[in-house]
N, C-alpha and C positions, 0 to 999 in steps of 0.2 A: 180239264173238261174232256179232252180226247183221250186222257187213259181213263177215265170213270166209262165214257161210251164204249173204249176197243173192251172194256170188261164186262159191260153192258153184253154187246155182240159174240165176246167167247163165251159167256156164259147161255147165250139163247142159239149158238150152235156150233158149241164145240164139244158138246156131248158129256154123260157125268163127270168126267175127269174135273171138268171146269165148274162144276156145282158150289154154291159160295158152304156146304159143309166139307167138301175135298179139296178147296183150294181157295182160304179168304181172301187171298187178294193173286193178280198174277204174280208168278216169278219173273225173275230178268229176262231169261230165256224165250218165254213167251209172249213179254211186252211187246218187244220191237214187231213180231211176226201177227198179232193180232192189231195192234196201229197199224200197220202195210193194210191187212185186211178190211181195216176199219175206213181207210185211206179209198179204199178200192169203190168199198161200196157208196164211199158220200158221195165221190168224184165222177165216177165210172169215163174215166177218161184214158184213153190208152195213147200210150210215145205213137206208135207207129200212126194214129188214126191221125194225127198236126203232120205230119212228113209232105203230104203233096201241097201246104202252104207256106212253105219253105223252100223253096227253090234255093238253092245256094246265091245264082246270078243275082235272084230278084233283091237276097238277105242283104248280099252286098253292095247292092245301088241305096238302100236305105240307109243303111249302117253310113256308106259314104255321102249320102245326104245328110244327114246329121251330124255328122263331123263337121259338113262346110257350113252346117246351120248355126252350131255353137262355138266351132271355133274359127272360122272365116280364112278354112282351110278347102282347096279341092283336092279330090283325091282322081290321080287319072290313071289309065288302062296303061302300064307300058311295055306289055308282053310283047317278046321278040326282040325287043331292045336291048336287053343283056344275055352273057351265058348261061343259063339252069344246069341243075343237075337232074330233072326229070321233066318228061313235057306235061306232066302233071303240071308245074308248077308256073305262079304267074309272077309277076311283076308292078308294082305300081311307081308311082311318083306322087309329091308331094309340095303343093303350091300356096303360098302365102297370097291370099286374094286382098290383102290389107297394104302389098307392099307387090301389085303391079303383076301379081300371078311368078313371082320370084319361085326357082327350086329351089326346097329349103330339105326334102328328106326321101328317103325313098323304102319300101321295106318286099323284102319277096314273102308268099303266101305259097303254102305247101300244104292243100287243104285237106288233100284225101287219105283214106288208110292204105299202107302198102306191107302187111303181115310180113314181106317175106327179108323185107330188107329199113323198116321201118318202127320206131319205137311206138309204143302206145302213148296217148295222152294228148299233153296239148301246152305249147309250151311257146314263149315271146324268148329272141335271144340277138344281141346284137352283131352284128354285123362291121359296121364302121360305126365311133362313137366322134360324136361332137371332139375334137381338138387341135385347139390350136398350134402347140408345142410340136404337135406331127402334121400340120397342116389340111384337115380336114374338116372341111367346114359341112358338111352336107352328111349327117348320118343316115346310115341303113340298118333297117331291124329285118329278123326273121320272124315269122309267122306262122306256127305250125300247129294244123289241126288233124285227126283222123276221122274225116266224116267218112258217109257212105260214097265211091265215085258213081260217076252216071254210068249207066246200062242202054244200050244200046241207044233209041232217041228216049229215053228217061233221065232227066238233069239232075245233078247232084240233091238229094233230097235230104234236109234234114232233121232232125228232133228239136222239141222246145230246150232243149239241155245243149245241143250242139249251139244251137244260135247265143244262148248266153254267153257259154263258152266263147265264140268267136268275137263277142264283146269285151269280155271277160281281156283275152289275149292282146287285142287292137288297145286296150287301154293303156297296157304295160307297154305296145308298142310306139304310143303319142306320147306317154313320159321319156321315150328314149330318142324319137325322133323331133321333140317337138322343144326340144331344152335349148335354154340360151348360157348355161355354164362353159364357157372356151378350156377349161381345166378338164380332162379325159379322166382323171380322177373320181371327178365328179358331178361329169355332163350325164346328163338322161338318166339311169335309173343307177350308176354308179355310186356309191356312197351311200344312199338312201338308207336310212335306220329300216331297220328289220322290222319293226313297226309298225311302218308304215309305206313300205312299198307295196302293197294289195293297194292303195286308195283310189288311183287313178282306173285297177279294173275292175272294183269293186262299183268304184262309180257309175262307170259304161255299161254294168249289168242294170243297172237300176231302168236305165231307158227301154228294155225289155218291157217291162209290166205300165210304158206310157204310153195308150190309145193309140193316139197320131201318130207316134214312131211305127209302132208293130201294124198296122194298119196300110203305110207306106208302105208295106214290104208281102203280108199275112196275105197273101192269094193265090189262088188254087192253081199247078203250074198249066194245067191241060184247059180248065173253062173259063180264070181269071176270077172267080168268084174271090170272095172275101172268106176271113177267118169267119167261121159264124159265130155269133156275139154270145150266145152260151157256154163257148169253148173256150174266150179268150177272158170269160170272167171267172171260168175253173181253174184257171191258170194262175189268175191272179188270185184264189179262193187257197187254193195249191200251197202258194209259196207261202202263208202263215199257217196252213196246219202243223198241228203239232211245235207252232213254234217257243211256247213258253218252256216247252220239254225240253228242246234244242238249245235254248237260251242258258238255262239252269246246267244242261250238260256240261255247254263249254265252260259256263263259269267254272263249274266243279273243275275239269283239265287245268283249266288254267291256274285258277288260285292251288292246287295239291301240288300240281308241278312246281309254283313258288316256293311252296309249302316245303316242297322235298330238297328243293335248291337254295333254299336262308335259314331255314330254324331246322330241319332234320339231323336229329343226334343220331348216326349207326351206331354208336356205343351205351345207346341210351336204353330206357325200357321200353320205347314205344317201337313198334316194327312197323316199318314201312305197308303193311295192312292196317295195321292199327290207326295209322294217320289216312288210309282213304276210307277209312271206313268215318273217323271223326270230323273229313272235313264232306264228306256224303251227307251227313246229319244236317250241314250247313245247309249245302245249294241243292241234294237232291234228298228231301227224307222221305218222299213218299215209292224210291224205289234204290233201299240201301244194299250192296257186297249181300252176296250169301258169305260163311264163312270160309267155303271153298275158293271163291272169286279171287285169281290171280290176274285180272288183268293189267295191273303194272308191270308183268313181267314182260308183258308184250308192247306196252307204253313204246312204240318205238322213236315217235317223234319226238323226246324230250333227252332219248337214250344214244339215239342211233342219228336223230332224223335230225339235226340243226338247229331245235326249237328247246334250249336247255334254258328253263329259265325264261323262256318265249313264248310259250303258246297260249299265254294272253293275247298275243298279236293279232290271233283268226279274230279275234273278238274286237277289239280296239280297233282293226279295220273296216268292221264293219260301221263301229260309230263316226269313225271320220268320213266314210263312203256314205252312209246315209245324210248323215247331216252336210255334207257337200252338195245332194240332190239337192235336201232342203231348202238349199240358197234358191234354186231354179223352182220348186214350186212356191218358196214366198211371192216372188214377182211373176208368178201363175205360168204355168208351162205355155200358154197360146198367147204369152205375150210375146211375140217377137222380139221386141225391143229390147224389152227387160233381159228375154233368153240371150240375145246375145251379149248386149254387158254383161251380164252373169258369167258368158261364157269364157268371153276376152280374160276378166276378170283370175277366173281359175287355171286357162291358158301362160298367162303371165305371172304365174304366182305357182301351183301345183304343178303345172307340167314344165313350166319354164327353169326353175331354179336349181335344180336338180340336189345332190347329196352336200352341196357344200353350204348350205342353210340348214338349222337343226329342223325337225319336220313340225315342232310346235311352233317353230314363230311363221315358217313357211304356209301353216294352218289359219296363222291370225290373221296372216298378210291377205288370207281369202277370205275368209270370215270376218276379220276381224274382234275374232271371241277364241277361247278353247271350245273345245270342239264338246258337246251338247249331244246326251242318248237320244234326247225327247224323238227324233224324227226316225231313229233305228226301230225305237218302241211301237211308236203309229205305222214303219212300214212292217212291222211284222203282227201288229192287233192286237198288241196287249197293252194299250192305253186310248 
């Protein structure tokens, strides 16, 4: 639907070149850059125009209201309390409200960018892990993001991308803090199959696009207003454009990578083009390899990057992360009750267990099923 429309749009103004007698369908080249465009005009939504309802402070009294909502954890302020290495940076603690407000974890947050002496990106790392054998009962995670810092009395303000992100990070940091394996081996996110350690931050993205969470938090830093409600349903409008493209993409990565890594003969007659262009036919035929098209060469994550053989995973993460929401909206998100069994439930089973359960029986112990597209399929609209 959305490459028939971006061809639609390049052809009504992108000038003869794009005439369906000079060009029947687009190239690869100018797909991605006409969907951007095409993106632009349905949306008209720009990162910077969400930034003043994002206050950093406000993001993370919600975030940590939600955490004490589903897993009957609080999270408290404990900056000053330990050494930093920047006064950027803060501090928290981590309290079992099931077990008398008990410390059970703590993790530092290092949220701003620092160009000069700071990596890009954003990244969850542990600190102290759960073990007993070295006698550590109370783990610490790192937390690091590079938003924008605050300017002068302007608070740290940041993008709908940032706040997932920081979702995103807190998730892999509740798998690392929140584990009850005493083995260091494979307490918190240690051990975890490559599979399936996205699940826990794939999950915490999901609470982005649910009303009452983003709502707790979605207001404006200077008059207190709210997100306005046209904004926050392009948002959610947003995250399934273009997604059955996106879907087909990864399949294609993942299944040629298999492809290249169990049946690929280099001795044989088919060349490594040959096979993406055959398994292209499969998952994407309506936009195959020119015959110039080397991009395996650049393939870096299957080559260079860890994922040899794996990068079905982005993908299978997603279904175990969606279909883990699922559980919380079967028994309806405004049900309290429900959310919090649900929550306990994933608590003690996904965050608790850590790498020393295989990650499918660890999935049934939650579910009690193998884990199920149907709810990946419904949050991206193409069912």
């Amino acid at each position: 639907r959305e490459l028939a429309a971006a061809t639609d749009l390049a052809r009504a103004t992108g000038g003869p070149e794009y005439s369906e007698s000079n060009l029947p369908k687009l190239m690869p080249w100018d797909t991605s850059f006409w969907v951007e465009r095409l993106k632009e005009k349905t949306f008209d939504l720009k990162e910077e125009e969400l930034r003043p309802y994002f206050a950093l402070d406000a993001v993370l009294k919600g975030m940590f209201g939600l955490i004490e909502r589903i897993f009957d954890v609080e999270v408290r302020d404990a900056t000053g309390t330990v050494e930093v290495w920047h006064p950027d940076v803060r501090f928290f603690t981590l309290h079992d409200e099931s077990d008398e407000g008990k410390h059970i974890a703590s993790f530092y947050l290092d949220p701003y960018s620092r160009p000069a002496d700071k990596r890009g990106g954003a990244w969850m790392a542990d600190c102290l892990g759960k073990s007993e054998a070295l006698g550590f009962d109370v783990p610490v995670a790192y937390l690091t993001c590079n938003g924008s810092p605050p300017v002068g009395d302007k608070p740290s303000l940041m993008t709908f991308r940032e706040v997932e992100t920081l979702f995103h990070e807190t998730g892999h940091g509740l798998q690392h803090m929140l584990t009850r394996a005493t083995v260091g081996d494979v307490s918190g996110i240690n051990g975890v199959e490559w599979d399936a350690v996205e699940l826990p931050s794939q999950f915490m993205e999901n609470w982005c696009y649910d009303k009452p969470t983003v709502y707790g938090f979605a207001k404006h830093y200077q008059t207190g207003e709210p997100l306005p409600e046209e904004m926050f349903e392009k948002l959610k409008e947003q995250k399934t454009f273009g997604a059955g493209m996106m879907a087909c993409r990864q399949l294609l990565f993942g299944m040629m990578d298999m492809e290249l890594h169990s049946n690929f003969d280099p001795n044989g007659e088919e060349t490594i083009f040959d096979l993406q262009r055959r398994m292209a036919e499969i998952y994407t035929p309506y936009a195959l390899p020119v015959e110039e098209d080397r991009f395996l060469c650049g393939f870096s994550h299957i080559f260079a990057g860890g994922y040899a053989a794996g990068y079905y995973s982005y993908k299978w993460a997603e279904v175990m992360s969606a279909d883990a929401f699922g559980a919380f909206e079967e028994v309806g998100l405004d049900n309290e009750e429900g959310v919090k069994e649900v929550g306990k439930k994933f608590r003690e089973t996904v965050l608790a267990l850590g790498g020393g359960v295989a990650p499918m029986d660890v999935f049934k112990s939650f579910r009690g099923r193998e884990p199920s597209p149907e709810a990946l399929l419904r949050h991206n609209g193409l069912v």
